[in-house]
C-alpha positions in Angstrom: 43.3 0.3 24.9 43.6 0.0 28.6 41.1 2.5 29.3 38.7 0.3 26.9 39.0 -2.8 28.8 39.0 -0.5 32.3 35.2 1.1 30.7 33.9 -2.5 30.0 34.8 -4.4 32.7 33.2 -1.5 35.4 30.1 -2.4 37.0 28.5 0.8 35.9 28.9 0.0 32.0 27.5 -3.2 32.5 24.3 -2.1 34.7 23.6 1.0 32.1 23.7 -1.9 29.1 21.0 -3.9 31.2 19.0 -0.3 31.4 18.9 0.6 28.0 18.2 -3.0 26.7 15.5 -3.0 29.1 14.2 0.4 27.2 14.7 -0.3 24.0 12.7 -3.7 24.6 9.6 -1.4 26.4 10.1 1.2 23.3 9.9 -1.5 20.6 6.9 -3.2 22.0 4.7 -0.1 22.6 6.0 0.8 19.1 5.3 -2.7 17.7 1.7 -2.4 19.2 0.9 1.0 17.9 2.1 0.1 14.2 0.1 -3.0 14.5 -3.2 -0.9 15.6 -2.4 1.3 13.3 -2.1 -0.9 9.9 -4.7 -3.0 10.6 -7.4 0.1 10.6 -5.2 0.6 7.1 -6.3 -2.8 5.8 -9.9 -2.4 6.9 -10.0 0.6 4.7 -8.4 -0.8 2.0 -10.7 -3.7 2.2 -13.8 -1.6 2.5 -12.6 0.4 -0.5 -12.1 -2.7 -3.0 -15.3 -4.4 -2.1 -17.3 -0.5 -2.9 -15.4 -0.9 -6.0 -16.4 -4.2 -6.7 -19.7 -3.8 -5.9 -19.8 -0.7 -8.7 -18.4 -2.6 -11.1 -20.5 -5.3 -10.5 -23.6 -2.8 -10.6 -22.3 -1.4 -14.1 -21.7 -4.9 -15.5 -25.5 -5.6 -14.5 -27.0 -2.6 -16.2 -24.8 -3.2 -19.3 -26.0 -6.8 -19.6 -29.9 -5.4 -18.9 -29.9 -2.8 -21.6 -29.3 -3.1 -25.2 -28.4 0.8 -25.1 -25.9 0.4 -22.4 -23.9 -2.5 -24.4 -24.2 0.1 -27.6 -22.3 2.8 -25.5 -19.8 0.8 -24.0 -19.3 -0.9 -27.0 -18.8 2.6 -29.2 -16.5 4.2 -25.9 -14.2 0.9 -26.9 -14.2 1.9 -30.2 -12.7 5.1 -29.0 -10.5 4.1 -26.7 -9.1 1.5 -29.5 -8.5 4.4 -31.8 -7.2 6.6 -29.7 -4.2 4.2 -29.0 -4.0 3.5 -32.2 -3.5 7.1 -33.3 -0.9 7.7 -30.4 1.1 4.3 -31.6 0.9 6.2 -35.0 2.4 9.3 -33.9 4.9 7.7 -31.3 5.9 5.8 -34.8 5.9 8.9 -36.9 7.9 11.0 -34.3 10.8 8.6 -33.3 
């Protein structure tokens, strides 16, 4: 226990603490600056990618409401998707 107290109250301990606070402060900011390059390029993808995809789906929704034939096959792939999960409700039922 003496040698504790003898390591801690050296001038060398307390200089090599200052160092390495000193580092890891340097570290954690060049760090902190390359994550926060780095994510915001992530959310300007992101972004781009959900306003393509609402721009699609805006373009789809604008061709089904211009044409009668459009409506009729969105309208019958409903149909199937509605029977399909009907039919799989059926058989998760059935095979319990």
């Amino acid at each position: 226990m003496q040698d504790l107290f003898a390591v801690f109250s050296s001038l060398s301990w307390w200089i090599s603490v200052v160092i390495v606070g000193i580092l890891i402060n340097i570290v954690s900011n060049l760090l902190q600056r390359g994550l926060d390059g780095s994510f915001s390029k992530s959310s300007a993808r992101l972004q781009r990618y959900s306003e393509r995809i609402r721009d699609k789906s805006n373009q789809d929704y604008e061709r089904v409401r211009n044409s009668q034939h459009e409506q009729m096959l969105w309208a019958f792939r409903e149909m199937r998707y509605r029977l399909r999960m009907l039919t799989y409700l059926v058989f998760i039922r059935k095979f319990e």
